[in-house]
Backbone as CSV, one residue per row, in Angstrom:
resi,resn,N_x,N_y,N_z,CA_x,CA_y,CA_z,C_x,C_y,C_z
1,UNK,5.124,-3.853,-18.612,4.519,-5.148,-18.362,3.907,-5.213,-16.962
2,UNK,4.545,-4.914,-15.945,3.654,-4.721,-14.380,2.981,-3.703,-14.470
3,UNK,2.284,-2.418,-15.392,1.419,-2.288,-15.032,0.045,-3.042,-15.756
4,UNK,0.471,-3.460,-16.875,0.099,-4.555,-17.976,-0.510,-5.601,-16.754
5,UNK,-0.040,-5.973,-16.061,-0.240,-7.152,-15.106,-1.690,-6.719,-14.027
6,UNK,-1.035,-5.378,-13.609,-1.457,-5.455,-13.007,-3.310,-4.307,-13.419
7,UNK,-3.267,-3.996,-14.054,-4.724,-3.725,-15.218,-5.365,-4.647,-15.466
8,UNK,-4.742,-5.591,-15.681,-5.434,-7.158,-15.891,-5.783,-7.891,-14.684
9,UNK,-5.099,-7.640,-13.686,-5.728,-8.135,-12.081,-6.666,-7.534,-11.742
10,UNK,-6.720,-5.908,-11.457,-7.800,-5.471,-11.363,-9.209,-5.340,-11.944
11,UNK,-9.276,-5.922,-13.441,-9.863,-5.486,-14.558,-11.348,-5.954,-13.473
12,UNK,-11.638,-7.114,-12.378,-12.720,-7.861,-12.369,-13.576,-6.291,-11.513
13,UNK,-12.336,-5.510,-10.868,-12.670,-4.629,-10.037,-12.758,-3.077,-10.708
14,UNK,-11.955,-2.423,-11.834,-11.928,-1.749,-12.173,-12.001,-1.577,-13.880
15,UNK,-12.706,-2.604,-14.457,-12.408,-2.740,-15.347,-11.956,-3.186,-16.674
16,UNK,-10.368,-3.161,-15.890,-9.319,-3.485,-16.962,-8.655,-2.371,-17.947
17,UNK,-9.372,-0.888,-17.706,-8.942,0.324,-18.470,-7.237,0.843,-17.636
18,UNK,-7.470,0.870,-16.055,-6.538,1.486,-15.395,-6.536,0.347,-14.267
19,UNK,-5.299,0.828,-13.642,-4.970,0.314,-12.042,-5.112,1.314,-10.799
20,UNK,-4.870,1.454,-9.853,-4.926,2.229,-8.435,-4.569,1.690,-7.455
21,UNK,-3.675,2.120,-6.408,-3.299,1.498,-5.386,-4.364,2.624,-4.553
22,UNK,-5.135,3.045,-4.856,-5.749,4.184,-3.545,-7.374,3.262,-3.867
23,UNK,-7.825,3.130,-2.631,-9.438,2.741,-2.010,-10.275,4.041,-2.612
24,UNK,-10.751,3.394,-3.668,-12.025,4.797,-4.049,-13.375,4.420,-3.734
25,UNK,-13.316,5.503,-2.947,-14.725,5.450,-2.091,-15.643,6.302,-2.393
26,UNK,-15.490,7.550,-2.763,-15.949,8.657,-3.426,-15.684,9.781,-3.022
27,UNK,-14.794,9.661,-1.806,-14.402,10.476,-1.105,-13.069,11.413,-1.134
28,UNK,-12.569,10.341,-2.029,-11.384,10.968,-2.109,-10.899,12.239,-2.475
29,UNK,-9.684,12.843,-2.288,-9.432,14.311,-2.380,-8.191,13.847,-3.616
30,UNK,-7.494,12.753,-3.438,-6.328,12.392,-4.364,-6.274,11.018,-5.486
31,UNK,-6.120,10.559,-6.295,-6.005,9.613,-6.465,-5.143,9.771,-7.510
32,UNK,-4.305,8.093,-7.543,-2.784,8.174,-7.998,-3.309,6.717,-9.363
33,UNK,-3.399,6.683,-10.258,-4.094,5.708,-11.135,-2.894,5.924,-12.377
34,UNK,-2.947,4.496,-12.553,-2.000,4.680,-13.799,-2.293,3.157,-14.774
35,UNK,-2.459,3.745,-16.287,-2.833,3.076,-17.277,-1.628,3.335,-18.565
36,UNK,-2.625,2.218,-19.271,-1.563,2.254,-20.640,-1.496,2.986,-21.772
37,UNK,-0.734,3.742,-22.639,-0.889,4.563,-23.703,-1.531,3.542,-25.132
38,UNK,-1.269,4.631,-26.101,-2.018,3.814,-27.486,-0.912,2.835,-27.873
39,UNK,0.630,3.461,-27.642,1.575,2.222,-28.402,2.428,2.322,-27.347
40,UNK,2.869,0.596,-26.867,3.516,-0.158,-25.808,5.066,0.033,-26.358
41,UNK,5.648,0.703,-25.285,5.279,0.116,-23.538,4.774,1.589,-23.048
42,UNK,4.537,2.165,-24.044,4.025,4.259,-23.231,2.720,3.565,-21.995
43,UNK,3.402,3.617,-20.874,2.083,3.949,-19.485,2.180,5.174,-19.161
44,UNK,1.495,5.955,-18.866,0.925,6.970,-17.667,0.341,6.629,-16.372
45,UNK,1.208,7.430,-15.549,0.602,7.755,-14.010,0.191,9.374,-14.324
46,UNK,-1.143,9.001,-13.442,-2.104,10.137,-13.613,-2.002,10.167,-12.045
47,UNK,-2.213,11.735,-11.414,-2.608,12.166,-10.445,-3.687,13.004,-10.275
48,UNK,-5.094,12.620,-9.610,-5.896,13.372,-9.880,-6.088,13.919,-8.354
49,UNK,-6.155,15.689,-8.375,-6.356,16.186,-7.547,-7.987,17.135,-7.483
50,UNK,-8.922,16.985,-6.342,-9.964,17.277,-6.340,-9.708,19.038,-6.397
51,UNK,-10.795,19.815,-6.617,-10.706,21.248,-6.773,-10.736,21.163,-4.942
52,UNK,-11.249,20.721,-4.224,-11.665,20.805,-2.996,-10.216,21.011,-1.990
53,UNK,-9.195,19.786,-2.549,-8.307,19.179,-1.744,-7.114,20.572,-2.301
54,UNK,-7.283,20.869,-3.250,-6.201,21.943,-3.791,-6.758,23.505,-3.027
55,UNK,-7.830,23.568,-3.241,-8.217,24.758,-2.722,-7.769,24.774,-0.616
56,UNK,-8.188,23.873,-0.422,-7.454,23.710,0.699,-6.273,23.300,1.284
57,UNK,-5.495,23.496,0.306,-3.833,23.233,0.370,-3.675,24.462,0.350
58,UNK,-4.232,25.143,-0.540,-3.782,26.693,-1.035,-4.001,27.691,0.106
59,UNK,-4.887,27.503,1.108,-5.593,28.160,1.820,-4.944,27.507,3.090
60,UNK,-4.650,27.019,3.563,-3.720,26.355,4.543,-2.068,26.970,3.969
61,UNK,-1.384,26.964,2.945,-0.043,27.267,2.721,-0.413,29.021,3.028
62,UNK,-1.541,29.795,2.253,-1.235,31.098,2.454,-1.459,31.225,4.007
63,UNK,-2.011,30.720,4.824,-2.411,31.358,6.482,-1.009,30.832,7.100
64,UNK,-0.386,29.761,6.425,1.179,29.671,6.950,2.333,30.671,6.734
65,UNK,2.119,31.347,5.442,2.816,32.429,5.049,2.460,33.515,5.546
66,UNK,0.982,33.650,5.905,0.803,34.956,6.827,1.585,34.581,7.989
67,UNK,1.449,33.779,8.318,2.531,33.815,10.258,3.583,34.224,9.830
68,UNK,4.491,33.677,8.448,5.587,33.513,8.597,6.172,35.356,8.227
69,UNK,4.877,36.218,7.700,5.403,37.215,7.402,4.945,38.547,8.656
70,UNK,4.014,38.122,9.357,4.293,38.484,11.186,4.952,38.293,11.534
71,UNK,5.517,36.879,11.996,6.524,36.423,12.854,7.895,36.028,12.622
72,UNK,8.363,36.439,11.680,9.355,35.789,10.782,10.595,35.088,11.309
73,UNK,10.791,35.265,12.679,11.350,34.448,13.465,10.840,32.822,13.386
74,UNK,11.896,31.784,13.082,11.429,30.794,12.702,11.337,29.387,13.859
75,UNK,10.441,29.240,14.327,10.686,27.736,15.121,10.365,26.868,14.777
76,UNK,11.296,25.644,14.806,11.700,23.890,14.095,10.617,23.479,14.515
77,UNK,8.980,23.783,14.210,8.184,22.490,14.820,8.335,21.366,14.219
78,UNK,8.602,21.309,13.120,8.635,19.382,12.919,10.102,18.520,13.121
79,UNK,10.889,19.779,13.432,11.818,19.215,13.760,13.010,18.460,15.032
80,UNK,13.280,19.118,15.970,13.601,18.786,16.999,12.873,19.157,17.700
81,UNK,11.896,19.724,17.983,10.573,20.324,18.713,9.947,18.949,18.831
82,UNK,10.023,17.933,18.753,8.693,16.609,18.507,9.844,15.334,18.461
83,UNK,9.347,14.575,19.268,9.793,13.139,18.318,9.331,12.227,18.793
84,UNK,9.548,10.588,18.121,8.614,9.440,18.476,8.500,8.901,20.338
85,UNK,7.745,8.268,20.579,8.339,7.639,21.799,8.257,6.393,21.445
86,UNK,9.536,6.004,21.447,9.681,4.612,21.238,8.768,3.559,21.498
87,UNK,7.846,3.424,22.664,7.408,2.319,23.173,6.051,2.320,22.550
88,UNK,5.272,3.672,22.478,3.993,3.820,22.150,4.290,4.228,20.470
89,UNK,5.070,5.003,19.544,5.055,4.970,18.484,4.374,6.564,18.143
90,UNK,3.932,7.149,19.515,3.297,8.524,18.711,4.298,9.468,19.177
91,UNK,3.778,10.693,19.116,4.953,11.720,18.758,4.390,12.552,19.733
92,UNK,5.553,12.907,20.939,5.906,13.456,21.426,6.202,15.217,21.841
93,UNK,5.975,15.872,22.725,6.765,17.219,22.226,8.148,16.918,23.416
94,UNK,9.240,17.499,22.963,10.372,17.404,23.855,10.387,18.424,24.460
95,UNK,9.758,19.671,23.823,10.004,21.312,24.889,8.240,21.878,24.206
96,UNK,8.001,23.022,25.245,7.071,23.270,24.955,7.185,24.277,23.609
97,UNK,5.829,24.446,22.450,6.323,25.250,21.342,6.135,26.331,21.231
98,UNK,6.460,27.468,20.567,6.742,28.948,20.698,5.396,29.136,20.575
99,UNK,5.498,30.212,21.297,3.862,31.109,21.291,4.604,32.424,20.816
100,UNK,4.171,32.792,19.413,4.228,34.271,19.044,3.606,35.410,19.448
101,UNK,3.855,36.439,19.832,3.404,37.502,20.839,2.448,38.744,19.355
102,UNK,3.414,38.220,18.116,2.773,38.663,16.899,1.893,37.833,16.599
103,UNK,1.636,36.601,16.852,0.209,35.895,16.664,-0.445,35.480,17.756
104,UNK,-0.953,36.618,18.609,-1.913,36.528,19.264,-1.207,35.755,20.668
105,UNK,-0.026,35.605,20.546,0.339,34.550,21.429,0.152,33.105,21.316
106,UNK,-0.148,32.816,20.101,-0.485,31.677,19.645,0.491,30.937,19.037
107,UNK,0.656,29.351,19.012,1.439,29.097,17.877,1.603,29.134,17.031
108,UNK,2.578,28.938,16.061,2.380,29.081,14.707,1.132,28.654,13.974
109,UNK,1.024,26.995,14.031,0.276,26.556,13.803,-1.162,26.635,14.187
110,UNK,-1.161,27.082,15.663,-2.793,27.393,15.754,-3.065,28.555,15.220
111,UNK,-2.079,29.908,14.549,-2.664,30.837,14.397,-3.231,30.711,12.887
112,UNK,-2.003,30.327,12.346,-3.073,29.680,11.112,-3.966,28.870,10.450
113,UNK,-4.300,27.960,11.665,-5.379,27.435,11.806,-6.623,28.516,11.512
114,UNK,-6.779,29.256,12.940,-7.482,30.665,12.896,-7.911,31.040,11.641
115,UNK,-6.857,31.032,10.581,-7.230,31.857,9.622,-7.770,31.516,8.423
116,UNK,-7.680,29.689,8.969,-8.394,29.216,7.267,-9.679,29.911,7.069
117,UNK,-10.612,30.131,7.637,-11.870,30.404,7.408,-12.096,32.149,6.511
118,UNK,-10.891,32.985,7.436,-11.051,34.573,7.303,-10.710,34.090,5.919
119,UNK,-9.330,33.252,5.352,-8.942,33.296,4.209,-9.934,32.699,2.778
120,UNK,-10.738,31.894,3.452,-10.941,31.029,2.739,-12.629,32.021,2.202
121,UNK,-13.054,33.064,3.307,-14.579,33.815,2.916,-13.983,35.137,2.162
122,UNK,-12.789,35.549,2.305,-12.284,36.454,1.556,-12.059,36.635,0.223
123,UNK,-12.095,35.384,-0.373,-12.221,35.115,-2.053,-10.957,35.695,-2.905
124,UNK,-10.028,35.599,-2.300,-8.430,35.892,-2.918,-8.365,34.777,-3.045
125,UNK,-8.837,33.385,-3.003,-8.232,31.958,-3.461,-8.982,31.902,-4.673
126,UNK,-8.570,31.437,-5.505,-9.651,30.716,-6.681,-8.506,29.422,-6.952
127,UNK,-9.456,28.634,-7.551,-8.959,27.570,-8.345,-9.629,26.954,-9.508
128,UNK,-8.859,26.604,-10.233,-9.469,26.104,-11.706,-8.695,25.211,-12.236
129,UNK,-9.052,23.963,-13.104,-8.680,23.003,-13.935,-7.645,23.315,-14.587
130,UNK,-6.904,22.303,-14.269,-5.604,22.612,-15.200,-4.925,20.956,-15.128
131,UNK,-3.765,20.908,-16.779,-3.270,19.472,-17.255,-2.020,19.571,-17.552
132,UNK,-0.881,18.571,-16.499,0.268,18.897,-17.060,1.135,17.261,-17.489
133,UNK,1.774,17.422,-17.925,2.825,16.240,-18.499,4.137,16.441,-18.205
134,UNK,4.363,15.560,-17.755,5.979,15.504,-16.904,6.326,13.841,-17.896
135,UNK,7.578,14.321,-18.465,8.477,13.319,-19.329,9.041,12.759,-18.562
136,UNK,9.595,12.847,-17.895,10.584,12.439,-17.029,10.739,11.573,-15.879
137,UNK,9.569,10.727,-15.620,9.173,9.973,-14.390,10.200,8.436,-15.037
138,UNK,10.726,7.600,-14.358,11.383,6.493,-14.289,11.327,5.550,-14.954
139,UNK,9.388,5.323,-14.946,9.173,4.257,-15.433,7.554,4.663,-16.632
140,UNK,7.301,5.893,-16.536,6.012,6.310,-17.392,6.008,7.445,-17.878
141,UNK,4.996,8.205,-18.086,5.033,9.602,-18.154,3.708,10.294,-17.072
142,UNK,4.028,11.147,-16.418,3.107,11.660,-15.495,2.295,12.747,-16.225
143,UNK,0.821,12.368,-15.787,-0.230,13.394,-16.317,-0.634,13.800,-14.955
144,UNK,-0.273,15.280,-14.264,-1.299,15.663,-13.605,-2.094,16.173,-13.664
145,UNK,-3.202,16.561,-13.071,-4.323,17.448,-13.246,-4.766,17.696,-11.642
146,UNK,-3.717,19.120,-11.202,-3.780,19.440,-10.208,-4.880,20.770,-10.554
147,UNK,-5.032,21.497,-9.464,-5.925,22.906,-9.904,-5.239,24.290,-10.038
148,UNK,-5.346,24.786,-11.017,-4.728,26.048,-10.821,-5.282,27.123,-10.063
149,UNK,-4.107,27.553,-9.254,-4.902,28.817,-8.316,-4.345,29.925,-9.007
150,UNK,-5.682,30.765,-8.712,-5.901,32.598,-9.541,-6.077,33.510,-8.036
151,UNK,-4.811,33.980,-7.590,-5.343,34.825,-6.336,-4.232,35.853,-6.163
152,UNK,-4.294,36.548,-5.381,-3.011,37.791,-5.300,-2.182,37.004,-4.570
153,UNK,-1.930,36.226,-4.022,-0.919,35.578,-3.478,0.095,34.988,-4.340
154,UNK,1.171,34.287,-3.686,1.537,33.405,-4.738,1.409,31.908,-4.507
155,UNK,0.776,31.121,-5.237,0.697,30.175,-4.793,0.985,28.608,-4.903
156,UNK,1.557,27.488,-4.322,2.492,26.808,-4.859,2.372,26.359,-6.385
């Protein structure tokens, strides 16, 4: 019934087929939309992921796994390495962060920065369309349609 409700609020804006809590602009890389099946109360939440936004997840996780298989010594950057400052709300470093002598002397993170590009002209990433169904969500059933990656890596 709330998403019933809320399909019908949006309908002047979207319709009336689906709902969205995400601003579609055209830009988007994600969007989280969820509508109603043929027989009530079956809703689906759909997650739609762009080929763009996956391919660059994929390509960002492998240049993280390259550090991690140089340097395999591990440092907590998101963890006690950083934290808020109370007064201003942004984030902090508490110590300065490791510079790997196996990455260039670089940080973790900047070294794989470095490497989106080598990784990304090298053509070991691919990605392609793909549809999955997850039973099990709380209140619907989840359809994603994330991208499948085809590369020698492994990838999430």
């Amino acid at each position: 019934m709330r998403i019933r409700t809320r399909i019908q609020r949006a309908a002047p804006i979207l319709g009336g087929k689906f709902t969205t809590n995400c601003f579609m602009h055209g830009e988007n890389e994600w969007l989280d939309i969820h509508f109603l099946g043929k027989c009530s109360p079956v809703s689906y939440s759909l997650a739609l992921q762009t080929t763009k936004c996956a391919y660059k997840e994929l390509i960002q996780s492998r240049a993280w796994d390259m550090s991690c298989e140089l340097a395999p010594e591990w440092d907590d950057l998101l963890g006690e390495a950083t934290a808020n400052d109370l007064k201003t709300g942004e984030s902090i470093h508490r110590r300065e962060p490791v510079r790997y002598p196996e990455l260039d002397n670089m940080t973790r993170l900047d070294w794989a920065q470095t490497q989106h590009k080598k990784i990304a002209d090298s053509g070991e990433i691919q990605v392609f369309e793909q549809w999955t169904l997850h039973r099990g969500y709380h209140s619907s059933i989840g359809l994603t349609r994330p991208c499948a990656a085809s590369s020698t890596i492994c990838a999430r």
